[in-house]
Predicted model as a PDB file, atoms N, CA, C, CB and O in Angstrom, pLDDT in the B-factor column:
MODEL        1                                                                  
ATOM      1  N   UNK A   1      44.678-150.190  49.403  1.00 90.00           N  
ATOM      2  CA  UNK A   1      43.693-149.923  48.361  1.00 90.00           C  
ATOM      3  C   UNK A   1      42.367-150.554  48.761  1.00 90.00           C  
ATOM      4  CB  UNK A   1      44.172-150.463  46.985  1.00 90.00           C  
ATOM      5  O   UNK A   1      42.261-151.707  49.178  1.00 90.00           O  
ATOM      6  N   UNK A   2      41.350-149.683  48.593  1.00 95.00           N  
ATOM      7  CA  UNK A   2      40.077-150.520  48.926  1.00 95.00           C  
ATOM      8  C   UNK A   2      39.420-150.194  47.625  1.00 95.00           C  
ATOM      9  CB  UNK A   2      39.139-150.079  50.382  1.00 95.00           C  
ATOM     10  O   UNK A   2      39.215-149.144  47.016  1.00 95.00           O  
ATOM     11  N   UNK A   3      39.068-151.889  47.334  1.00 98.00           N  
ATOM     12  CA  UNK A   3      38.447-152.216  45.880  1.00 98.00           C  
ATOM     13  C   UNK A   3      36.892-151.656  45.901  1.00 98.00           C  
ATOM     14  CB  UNK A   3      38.464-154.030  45.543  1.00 98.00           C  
ATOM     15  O   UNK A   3      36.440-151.625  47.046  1.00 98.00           O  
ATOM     16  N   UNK A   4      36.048-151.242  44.952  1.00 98.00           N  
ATOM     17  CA  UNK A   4      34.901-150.907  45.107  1.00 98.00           C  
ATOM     18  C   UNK A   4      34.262-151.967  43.666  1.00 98.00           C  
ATOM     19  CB  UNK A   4      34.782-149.124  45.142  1.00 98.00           C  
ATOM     20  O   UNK A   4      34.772-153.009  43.253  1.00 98.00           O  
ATOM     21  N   UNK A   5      33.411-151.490  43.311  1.00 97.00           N  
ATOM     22  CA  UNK A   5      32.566-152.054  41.645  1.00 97.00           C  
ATOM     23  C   UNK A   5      33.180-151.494  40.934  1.00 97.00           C  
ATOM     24  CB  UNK A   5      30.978-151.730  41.157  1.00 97.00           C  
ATOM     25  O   UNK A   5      33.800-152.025  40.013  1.00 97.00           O  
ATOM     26  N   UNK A   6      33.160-149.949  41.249  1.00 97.00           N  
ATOM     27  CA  UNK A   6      33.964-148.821  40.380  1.00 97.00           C  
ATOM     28  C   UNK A   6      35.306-149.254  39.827  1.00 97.00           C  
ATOM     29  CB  UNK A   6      34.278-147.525  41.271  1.00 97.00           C  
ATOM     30  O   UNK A   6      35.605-149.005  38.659  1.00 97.00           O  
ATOM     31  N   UNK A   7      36.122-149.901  40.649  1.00 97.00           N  
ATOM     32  CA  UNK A   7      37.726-149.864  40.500  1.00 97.00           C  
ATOM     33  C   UNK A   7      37.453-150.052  39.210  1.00 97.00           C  
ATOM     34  CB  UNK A   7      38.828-150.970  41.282  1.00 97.00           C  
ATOM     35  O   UNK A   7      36.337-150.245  38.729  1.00 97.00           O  
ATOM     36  N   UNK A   8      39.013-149.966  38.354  1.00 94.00           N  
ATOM     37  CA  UNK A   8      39.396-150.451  37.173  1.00 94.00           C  
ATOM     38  C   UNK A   8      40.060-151.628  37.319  1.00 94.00           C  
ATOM     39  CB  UNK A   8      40.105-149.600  36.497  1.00 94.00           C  
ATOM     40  O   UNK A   8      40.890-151.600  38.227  1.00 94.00           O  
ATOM     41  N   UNK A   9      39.964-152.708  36.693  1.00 93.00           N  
ATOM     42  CA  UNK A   9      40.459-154.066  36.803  1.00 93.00           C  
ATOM     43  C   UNK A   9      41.808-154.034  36.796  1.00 93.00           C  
ATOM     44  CB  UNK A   9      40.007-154.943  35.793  1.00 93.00           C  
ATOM     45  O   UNK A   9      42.529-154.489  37.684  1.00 93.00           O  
ATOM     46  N   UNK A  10      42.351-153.206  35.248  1.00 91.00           N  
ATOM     47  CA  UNK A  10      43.802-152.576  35.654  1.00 91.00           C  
ATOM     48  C   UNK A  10      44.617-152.475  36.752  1.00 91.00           C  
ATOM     49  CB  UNK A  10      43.806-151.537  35.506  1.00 91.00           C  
ATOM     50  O   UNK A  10      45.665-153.015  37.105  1.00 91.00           O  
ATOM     51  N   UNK A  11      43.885-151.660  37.196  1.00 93.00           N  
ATOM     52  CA  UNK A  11      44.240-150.802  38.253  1.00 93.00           C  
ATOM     53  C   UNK A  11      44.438-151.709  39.917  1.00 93.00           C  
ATOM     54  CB  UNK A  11      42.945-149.603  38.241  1.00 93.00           C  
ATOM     55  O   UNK A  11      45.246-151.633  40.842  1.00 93.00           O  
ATOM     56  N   UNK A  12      43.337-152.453  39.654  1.00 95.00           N  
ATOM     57  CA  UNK A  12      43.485-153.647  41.007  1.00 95.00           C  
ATOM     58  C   UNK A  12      44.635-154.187  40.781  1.00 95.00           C  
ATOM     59  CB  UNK A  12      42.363-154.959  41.145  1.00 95.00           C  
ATOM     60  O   UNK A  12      45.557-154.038  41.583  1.00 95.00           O  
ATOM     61  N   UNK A  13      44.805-155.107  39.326  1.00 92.00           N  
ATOM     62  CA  UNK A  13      45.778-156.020  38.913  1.00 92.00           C  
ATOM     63  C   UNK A  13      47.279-155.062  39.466  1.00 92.00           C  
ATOM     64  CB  UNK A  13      45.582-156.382  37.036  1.00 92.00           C  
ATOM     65  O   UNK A  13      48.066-155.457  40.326  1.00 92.00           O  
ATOM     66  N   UNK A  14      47.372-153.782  38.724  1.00 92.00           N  
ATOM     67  CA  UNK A  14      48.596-153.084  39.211  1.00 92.00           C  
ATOM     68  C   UNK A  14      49.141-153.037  40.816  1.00 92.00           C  
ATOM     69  CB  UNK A  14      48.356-151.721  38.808  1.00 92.00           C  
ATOM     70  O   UNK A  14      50.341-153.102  41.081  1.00 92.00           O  
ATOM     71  N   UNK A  15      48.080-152.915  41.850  1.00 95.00           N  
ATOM     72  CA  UNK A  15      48.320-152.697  42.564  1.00 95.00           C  
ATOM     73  C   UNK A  15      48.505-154.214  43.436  1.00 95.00           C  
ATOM     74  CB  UNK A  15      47.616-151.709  42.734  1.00 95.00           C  
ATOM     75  O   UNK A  15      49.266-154.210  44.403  1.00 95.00           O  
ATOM     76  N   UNK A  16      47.835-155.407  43.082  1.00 96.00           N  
ATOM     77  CA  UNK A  16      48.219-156.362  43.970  1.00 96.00           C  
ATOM     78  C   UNK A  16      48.283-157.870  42.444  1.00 96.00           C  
ATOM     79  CB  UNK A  16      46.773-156.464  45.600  1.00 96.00           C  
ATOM     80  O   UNK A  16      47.114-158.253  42.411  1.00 96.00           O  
ATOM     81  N   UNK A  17      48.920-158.531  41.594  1.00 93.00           N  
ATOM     82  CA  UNK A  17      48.914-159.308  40.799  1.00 93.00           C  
ATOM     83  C   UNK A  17      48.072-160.605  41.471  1.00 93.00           C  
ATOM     84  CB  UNK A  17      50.271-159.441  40.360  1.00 93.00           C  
ATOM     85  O   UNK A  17      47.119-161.164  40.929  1.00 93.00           O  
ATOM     86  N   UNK A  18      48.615-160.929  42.698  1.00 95.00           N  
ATOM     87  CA  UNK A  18      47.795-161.794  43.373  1.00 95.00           C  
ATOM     88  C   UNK A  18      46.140-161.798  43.219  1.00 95.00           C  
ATOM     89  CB  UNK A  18      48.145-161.559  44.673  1.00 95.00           C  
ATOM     90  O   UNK A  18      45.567-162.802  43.643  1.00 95.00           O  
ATOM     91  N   UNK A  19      45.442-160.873  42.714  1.00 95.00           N  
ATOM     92  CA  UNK A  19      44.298-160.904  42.627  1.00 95.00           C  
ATOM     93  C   UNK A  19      43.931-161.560  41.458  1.00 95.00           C  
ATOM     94  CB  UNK A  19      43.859-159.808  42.779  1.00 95.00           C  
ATOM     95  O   UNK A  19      43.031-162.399  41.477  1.00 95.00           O  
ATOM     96  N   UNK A  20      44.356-161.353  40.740  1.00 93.00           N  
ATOM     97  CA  UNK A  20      44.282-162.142  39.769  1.00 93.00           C  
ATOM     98  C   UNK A  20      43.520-163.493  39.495  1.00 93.00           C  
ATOM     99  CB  UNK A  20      45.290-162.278  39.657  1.00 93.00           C  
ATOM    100  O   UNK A  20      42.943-163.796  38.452  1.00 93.00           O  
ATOM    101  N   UNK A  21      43.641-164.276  40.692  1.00 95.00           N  
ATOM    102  CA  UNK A  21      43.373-166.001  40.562  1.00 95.00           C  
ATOM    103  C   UNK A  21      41.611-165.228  41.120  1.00 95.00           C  
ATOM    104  CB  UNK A  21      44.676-167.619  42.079  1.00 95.00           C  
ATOM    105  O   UNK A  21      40.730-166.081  41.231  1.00 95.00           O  
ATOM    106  N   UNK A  22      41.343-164.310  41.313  1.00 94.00           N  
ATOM    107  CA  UNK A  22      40.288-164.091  41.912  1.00 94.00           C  
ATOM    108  C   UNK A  22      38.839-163.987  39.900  1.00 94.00           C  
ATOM    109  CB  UNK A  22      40.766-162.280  43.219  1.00 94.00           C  
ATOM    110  O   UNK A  22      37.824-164.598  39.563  1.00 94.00           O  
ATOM    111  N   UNK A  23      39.555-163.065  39.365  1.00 91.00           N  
ATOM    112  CA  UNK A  23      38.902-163.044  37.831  1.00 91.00           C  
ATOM    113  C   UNK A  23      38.850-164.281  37.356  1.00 91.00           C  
ATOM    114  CB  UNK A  23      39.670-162.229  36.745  1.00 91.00           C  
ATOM    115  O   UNK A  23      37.900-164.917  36.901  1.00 91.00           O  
ATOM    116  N   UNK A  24      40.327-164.649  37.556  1.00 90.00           N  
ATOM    117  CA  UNK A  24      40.155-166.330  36.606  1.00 90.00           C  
ATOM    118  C   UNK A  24      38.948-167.106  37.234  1.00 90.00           C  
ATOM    119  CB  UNK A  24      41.756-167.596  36.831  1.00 90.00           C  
ATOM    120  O   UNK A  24      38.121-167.768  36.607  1.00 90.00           O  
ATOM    121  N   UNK A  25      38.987-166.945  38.306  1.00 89.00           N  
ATOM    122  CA  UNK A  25      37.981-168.121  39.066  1.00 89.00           C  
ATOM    123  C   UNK A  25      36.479-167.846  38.208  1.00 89.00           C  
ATOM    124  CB  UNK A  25      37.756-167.768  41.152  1.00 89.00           C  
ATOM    125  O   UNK A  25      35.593-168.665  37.966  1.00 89.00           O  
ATOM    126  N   UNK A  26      36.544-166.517  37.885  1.00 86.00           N  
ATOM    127  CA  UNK A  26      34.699-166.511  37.328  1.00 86.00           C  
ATOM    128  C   UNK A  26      35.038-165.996  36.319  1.00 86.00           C  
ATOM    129  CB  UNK A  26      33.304-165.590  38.113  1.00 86.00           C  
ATOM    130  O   UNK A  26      34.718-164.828  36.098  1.00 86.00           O  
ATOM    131  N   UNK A  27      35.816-166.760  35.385  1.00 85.00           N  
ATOM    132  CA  UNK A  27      36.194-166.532  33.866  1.00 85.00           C  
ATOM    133  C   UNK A  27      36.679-165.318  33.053  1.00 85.00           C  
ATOM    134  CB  UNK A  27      35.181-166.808  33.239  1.00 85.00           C  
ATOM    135  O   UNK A  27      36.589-165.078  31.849  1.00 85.00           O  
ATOM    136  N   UNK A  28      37.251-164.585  34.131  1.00 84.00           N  
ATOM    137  CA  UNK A  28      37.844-163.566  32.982  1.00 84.00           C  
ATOM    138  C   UNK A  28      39.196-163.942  33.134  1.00 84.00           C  
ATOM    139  CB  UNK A  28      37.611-161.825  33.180  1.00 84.00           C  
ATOM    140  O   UNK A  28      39.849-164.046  34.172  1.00 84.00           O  
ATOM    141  N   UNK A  29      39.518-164.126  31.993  1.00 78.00           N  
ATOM    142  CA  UNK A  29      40.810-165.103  31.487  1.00 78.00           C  
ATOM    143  C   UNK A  29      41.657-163.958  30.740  1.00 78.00           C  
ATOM    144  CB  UNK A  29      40.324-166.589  30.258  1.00 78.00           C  
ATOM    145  O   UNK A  29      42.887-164.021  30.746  1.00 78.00           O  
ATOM    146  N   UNK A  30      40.771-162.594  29.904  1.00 74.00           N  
ATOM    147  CA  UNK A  30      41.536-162.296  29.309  1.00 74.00           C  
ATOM    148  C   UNK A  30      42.163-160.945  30.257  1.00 74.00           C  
ATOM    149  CB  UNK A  30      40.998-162.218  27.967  1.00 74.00           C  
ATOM    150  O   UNK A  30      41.840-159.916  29.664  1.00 74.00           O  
ATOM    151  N   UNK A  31      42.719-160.716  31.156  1.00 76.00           N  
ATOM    152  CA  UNK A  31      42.943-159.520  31.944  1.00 76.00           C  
ATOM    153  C   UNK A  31      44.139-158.956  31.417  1.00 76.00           C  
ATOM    154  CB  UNK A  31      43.049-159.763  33.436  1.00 76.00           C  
ATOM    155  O   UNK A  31      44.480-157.933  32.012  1.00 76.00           O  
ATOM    156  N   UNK A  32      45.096-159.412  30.211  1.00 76.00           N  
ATOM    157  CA  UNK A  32      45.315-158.746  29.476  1.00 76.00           C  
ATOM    158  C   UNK A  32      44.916-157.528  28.480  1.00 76.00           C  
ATOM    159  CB  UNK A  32      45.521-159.325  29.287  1.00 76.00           C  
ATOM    160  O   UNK A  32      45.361-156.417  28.193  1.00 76.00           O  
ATOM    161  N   UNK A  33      44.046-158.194  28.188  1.00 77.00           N  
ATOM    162  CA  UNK A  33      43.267-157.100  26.608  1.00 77.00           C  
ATOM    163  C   UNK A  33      43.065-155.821  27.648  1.00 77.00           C  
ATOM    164  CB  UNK A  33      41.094-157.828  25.599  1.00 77.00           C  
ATOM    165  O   UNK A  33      43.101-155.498  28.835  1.00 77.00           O  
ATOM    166  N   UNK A  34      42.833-155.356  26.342  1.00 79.00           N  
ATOM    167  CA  UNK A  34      42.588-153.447  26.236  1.00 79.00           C  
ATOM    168  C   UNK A  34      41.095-153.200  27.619  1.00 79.00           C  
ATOM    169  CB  UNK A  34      41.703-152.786  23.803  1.00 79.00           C  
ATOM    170  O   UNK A  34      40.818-152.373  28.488  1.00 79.00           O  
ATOM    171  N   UNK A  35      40.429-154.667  27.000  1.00 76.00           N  
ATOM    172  CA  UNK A  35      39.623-153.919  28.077  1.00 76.00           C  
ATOM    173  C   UNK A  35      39.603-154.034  29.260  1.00 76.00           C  
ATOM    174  CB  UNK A  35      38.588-153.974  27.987  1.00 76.00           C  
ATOM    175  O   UNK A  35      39.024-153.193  29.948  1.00 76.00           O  
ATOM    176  N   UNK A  36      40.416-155.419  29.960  1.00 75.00           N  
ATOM    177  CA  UNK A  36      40.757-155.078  30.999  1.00 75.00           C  
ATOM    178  C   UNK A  36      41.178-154.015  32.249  1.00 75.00           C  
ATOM    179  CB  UNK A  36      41.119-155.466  30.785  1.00 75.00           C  
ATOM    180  O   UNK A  36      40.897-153.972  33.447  1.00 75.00           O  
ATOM    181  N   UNK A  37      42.334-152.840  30.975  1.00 83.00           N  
ATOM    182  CA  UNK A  37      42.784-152.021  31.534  1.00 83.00           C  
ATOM    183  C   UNK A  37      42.005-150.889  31.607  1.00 83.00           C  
ATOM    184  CB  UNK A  37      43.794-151.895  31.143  1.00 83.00           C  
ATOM    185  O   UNK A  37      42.540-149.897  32.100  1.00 83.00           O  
ATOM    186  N   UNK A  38      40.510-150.780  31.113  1.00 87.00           N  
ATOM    187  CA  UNK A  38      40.116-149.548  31.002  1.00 87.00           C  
ATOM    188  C   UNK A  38      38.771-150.197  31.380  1.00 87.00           C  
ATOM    189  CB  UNK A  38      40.391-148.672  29.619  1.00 87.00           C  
ATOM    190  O   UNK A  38      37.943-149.368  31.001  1.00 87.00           O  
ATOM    191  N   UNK A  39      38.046-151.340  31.978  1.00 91.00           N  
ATOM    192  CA  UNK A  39      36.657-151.854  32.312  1.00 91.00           C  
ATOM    193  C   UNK A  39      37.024-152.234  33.819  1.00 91.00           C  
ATOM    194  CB  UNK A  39      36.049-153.232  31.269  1.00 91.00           C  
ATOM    195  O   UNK A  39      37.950-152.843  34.354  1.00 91.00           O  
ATOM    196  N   UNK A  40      35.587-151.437  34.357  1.00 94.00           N  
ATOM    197  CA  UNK A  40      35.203-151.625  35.708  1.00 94.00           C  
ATOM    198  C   UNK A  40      35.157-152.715  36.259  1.00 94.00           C  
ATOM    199  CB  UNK A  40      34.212-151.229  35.939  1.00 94.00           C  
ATOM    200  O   UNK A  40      35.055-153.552  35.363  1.00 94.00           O  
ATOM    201  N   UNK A  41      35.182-153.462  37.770  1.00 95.00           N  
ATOM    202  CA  UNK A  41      34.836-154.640  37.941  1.00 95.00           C  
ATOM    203  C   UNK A  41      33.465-155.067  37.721  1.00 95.00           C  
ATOM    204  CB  UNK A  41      35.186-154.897  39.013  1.00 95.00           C  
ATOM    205  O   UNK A  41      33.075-156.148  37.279  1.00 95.00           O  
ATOM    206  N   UNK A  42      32.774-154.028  38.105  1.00 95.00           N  
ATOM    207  CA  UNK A  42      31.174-153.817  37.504  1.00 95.00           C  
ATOM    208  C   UNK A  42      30.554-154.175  36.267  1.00 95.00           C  
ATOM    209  CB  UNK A  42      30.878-152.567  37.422  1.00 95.00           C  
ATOM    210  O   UNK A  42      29.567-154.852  35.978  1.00 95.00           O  
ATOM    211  N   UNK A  43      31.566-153.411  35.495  1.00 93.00           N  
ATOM    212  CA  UNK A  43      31.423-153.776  33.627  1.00 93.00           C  
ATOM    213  C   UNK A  43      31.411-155.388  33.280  1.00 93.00           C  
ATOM    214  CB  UNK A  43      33.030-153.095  32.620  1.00 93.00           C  
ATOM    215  O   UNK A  43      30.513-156.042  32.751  1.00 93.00           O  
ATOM    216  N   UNK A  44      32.860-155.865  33.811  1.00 90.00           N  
ATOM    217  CA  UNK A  44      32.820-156.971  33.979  1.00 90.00           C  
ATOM    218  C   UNK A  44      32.412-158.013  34.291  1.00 90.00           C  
ATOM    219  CB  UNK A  44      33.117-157.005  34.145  1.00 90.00           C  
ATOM    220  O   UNK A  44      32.671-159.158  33.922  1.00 90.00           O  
ATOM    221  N   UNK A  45      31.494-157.441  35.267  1.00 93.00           N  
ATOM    222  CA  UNK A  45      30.767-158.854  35.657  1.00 93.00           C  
ATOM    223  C   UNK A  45      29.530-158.815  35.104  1.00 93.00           C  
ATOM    224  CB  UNK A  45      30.577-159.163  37.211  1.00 93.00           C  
ATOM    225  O   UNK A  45      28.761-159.773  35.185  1.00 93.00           O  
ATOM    226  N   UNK A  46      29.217-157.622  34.453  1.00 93.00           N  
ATOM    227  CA  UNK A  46      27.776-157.555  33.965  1.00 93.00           C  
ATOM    228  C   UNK A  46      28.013-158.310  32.726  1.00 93.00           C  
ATOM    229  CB  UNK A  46      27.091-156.001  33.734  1.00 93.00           C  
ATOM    230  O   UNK A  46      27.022-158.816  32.199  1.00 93.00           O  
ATOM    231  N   UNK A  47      29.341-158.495  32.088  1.00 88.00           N  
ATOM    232  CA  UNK A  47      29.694-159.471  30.380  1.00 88.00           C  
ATOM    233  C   UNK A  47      29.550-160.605  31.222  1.00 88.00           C  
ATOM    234  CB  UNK A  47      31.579-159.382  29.270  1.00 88.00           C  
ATOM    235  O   UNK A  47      28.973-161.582  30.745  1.00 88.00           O  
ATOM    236  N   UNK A  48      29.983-160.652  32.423  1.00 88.00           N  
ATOM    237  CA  UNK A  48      30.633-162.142  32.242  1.00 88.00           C  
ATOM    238  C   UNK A  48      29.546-163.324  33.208  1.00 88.00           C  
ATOM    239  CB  UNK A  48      32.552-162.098  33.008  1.00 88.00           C  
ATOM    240  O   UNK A  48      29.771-164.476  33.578  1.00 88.00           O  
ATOM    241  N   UNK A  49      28.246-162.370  33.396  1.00 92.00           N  
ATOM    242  CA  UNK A  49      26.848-162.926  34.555  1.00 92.00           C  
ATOM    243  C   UNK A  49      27.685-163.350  35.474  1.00 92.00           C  
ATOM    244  CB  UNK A  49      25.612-164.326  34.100  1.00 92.00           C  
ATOM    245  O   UNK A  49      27.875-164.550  35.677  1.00 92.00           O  
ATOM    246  N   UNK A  50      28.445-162.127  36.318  1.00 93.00           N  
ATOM    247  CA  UNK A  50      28.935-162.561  37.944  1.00 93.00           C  
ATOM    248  C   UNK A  50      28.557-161.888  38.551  1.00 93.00           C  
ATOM    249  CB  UNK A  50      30.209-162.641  38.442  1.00 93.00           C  
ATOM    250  O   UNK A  50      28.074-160.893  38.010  1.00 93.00           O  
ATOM    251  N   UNK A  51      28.524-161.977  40.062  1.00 96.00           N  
ATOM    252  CA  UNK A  51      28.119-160.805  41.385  1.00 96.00           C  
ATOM    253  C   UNK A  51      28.937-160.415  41.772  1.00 96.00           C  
ATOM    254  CB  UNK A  51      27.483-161.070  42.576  1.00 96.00           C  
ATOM    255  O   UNK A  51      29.563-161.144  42.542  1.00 96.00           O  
ATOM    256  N   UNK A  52      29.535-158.845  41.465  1.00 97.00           N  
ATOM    257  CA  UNK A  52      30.044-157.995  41.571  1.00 97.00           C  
ATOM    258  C   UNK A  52      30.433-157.858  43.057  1.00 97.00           C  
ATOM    259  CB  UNK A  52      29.395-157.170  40.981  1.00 97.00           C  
ATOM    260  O   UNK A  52      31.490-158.362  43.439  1.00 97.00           O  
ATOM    261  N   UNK A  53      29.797-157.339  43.731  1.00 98.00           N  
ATOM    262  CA  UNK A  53      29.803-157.179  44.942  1.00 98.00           C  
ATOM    263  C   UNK A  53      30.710-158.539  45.679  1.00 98.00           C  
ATOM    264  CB  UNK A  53      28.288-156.990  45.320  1.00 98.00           C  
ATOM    265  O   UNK A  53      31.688-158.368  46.406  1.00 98.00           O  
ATOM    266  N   UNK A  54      30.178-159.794  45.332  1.00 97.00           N  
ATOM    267  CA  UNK A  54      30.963-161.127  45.566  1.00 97.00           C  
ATOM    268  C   UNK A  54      32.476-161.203  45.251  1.00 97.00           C  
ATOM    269  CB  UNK A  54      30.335-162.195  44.728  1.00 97.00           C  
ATOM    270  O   UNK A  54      33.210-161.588  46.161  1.00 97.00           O  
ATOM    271  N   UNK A  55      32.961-160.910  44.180  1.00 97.00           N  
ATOM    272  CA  UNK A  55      33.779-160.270  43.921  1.00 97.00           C  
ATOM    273  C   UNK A  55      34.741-159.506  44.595  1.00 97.00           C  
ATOM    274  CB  UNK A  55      33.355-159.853  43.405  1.00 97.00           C  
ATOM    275  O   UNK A  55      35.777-159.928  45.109  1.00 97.00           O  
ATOM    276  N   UNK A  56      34.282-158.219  44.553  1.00 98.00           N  
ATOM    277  CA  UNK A  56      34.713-157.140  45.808  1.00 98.00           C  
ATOM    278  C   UNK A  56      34.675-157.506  47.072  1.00 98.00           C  
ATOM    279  CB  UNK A  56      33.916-155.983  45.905  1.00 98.00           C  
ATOM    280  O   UNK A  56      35.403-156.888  47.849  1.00 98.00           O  
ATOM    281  N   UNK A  57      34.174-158.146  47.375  1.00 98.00           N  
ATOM    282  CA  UNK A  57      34.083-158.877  48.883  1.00 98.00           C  
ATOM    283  C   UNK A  57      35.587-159.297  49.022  1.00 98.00           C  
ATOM    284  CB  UNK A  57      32.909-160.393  49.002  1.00 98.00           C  
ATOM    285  O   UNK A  57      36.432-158.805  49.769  1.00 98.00           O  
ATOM    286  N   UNK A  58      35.748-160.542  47.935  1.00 97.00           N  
ATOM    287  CA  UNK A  58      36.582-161.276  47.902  1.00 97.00           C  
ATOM    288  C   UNK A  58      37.926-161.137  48.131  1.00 97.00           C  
ATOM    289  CB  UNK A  58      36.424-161.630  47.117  1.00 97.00           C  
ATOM    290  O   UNK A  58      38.635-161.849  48.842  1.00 97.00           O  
ATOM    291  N   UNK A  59      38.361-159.777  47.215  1.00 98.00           N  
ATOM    292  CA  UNK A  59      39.219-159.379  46.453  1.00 98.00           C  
ATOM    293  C   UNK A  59      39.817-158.612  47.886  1.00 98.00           C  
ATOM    294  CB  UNK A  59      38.711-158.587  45.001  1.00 98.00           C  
ATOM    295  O   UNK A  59      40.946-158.661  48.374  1.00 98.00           O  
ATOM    296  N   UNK A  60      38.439-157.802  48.398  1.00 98.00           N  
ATOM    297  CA  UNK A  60      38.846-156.652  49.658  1.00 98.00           C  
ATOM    298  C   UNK A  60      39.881-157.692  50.931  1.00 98.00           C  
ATOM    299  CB  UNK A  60      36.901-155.894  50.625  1.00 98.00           C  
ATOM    300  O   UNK A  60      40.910-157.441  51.560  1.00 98.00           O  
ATOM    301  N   UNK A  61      38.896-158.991  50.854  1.00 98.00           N  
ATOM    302  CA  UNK A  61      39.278-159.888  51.938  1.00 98.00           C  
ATOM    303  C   UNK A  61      41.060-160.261  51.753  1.00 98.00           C  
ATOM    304  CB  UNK A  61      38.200-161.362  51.805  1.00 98.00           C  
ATOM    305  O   UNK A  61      41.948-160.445  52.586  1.00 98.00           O  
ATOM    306  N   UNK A  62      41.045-160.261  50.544  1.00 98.00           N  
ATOM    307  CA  UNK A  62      42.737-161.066  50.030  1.00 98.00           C  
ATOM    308  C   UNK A  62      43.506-159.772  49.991  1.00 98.00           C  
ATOM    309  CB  UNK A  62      42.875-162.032  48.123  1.00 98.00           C  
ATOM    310  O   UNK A  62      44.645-159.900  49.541  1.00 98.00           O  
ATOM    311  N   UNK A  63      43.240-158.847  50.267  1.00 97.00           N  
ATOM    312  CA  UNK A  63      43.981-157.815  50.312  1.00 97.00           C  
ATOM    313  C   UNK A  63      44.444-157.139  51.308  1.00 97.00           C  
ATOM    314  CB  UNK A  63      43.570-157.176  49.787  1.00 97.00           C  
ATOM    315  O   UNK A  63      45.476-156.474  51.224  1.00 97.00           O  
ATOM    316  N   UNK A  64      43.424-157.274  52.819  1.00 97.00           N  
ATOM    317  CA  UNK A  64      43.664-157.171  54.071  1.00 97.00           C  
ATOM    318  C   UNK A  64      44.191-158.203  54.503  1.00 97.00           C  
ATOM    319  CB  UNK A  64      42.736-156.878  54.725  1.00 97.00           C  
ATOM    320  O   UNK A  64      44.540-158.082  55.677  1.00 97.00           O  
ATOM    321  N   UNK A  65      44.433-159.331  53.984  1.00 96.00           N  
ATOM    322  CA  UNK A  65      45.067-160.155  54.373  1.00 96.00           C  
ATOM    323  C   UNK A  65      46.855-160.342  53.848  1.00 96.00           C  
ATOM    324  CB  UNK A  65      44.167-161.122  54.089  1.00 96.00           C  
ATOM    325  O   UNK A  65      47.834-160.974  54.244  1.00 96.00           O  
ATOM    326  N   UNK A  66      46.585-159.537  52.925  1.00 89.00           N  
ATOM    327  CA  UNK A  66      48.099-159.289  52.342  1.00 89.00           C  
ATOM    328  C   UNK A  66      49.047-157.921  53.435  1.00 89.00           C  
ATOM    329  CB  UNK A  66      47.825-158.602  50.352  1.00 89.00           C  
ATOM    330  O   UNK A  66      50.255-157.789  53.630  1.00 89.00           O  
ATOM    331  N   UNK A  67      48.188-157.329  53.806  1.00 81.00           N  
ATOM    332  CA  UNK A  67      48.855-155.835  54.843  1.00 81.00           C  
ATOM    333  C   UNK A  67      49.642-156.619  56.068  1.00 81.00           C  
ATOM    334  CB  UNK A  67      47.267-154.562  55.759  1.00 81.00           C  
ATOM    335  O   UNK A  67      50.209-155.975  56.950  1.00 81.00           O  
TER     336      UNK A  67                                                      
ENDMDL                                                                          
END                                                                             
């Protein structure tokens, strides 16, 4: 899977749980709720004043490292 801004947070979480410690780190705590499953990583970071892209970097990196 290659993560973009676009992805759905959902949708990351579904595909690798390990990412996870990656949201908590810049406060999205609730990746349960409704909107988790249906808000962009984009969306998200625009609530939560994070860099998106930083993010996706991150997330892409822990994921090629999981293959």
């Amino acid at each position: 899977m290659k993560v973009t801004k676009d992805s759905i947070i959902g949708d990351v979480l579904d595909y690798n749980r390990g990412t996870a410690q990656f949201f908590f780190e810049i406060g999205m705590h609730c990746l349960g709720c409704p909107s988790a499953r249906g808000e962009s990583i984009e969306q998200a970071c625009a609530v939560h004043g994070t860099d998106a892209d930083a993010l996706v970097e991150k997330i892409n990196a822990f994921l090629a490292a999981e293959e």
